[in-house]
C-alpha positions in Angstrom: -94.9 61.2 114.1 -94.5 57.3 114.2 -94.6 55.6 111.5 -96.7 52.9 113.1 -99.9 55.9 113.1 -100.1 56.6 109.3 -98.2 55.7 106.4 -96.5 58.7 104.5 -97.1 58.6 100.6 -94.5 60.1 98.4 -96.1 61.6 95.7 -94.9 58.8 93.2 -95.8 55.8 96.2 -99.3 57.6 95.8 -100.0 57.4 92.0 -98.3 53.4 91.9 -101.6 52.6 94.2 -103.8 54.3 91.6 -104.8 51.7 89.5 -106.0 49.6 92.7 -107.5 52.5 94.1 -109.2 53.4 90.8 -110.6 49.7 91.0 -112.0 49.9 94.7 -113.8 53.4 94.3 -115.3 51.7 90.9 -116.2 48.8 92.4 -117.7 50.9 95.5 -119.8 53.0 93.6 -121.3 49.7 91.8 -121.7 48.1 95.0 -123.9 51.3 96.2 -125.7 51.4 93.8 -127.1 48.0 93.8 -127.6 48.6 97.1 -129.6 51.9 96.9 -131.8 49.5 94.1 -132.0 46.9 96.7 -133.6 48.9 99.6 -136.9 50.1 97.1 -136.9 46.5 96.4 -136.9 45.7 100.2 -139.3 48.2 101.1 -141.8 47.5 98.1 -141.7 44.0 99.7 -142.3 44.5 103.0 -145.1 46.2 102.1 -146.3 43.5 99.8 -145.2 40.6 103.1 -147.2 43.1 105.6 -150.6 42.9 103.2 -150.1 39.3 102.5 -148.9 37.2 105.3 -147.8 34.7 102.6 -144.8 32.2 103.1 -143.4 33.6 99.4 -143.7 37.2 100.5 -141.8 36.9 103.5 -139.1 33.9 102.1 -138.5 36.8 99.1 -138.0 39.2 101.9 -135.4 37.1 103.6 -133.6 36.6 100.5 -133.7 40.4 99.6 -132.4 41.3 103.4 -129.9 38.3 103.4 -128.7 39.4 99.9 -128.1 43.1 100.7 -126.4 42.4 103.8 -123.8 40.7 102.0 -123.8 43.6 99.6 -123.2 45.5 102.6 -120.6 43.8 103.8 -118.7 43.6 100.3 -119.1 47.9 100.6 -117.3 47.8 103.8 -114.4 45.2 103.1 -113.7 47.6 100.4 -113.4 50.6 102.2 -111.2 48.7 104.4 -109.0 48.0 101.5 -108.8 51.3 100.5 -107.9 51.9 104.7 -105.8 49.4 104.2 -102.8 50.5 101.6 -103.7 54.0 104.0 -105.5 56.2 101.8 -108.7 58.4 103.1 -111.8 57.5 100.8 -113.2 61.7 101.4 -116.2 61.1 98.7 -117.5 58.1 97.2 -119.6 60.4 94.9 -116.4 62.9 92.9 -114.1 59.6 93.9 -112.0 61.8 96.2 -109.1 60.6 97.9 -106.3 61.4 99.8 -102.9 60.1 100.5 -101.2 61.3 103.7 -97.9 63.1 103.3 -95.1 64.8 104.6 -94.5 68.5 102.4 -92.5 71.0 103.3 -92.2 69.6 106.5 -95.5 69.0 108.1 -98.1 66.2 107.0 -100.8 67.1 104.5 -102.6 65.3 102.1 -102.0 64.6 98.5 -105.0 65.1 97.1 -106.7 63.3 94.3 -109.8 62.7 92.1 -111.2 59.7 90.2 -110.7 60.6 86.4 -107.4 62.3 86.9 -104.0 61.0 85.1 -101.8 61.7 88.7 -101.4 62.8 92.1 -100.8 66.8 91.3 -102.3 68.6 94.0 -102.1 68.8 98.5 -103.9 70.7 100.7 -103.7 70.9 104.4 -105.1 68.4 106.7 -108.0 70.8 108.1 -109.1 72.0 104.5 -110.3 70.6 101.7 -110.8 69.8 98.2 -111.3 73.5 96.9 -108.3 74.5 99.1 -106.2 72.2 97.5 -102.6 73.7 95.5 -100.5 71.9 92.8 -97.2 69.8 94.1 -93.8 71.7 93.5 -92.2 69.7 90.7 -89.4 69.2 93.7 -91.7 67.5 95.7 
């Protein structure tokens, strides 16, 4: 495989980018959920704007759209960040992430979950989570 495709995580490369990654998920799930808050408060008002056709109503509308957009945009330049040092953000929700990786000679993923100490477990590319098996001590 090139190296230009993905970048191959050792399993201690993978938990030195914890404490960043640890950040970004946080920061993500924050970011959601202002924005989940945002879109009743943007609905509630464009109900209000279409009942009233007054300047406020729709000027507090613009501001509400304008704001979550940039709210929307902060969500996505963080999943790029997490892109970027070339993890796989698999679920905001459990904070799941993987790391790609090369084990016992074919790539995998080193798998990992927001609340845990290290990078301990892989599983193969096609499965998942509940597939997933502890690293050889070796590895």
């Amino acid at each position: 495989m090139k190296s230009d495709s993905v970048k191959l995580f050792t399993v201690g490369e993978a938990n030195k980018e914890l404490p960043r990654i640890t950040d970004l998920v946080k920061r993500l799930r924050e970011v959601k959920a202002m924005l989940e808050k945002q879109e009743v408060q943007i609905d509630a008002l464009e109900l209000v704007t279409e009942t009233r056709e007054t300047g406020n109503a729709r000027n507090e509308l613009s501001e509400k759209v304008s704001s979550y957009n940039d709210l929307v945009q902060e969500f996505y330049d963080h999943i790029d960040e997490i892109n970027a040092v070339g993890c796989v953000l698999k679920d905001l929700e459990i904070g799941l992430i993987d790391f790609y990786s090369l084990y016992d000679d074919r790539i995998v993923f080193l798998c990992w979950q927001v609340g845990e100490e290290k990078v301990e477990h892989w599983h193969e590319i096609g499965s998942g989570f509940i597939h997933r098996q502890p690293v050889r001590s070796n590895k």
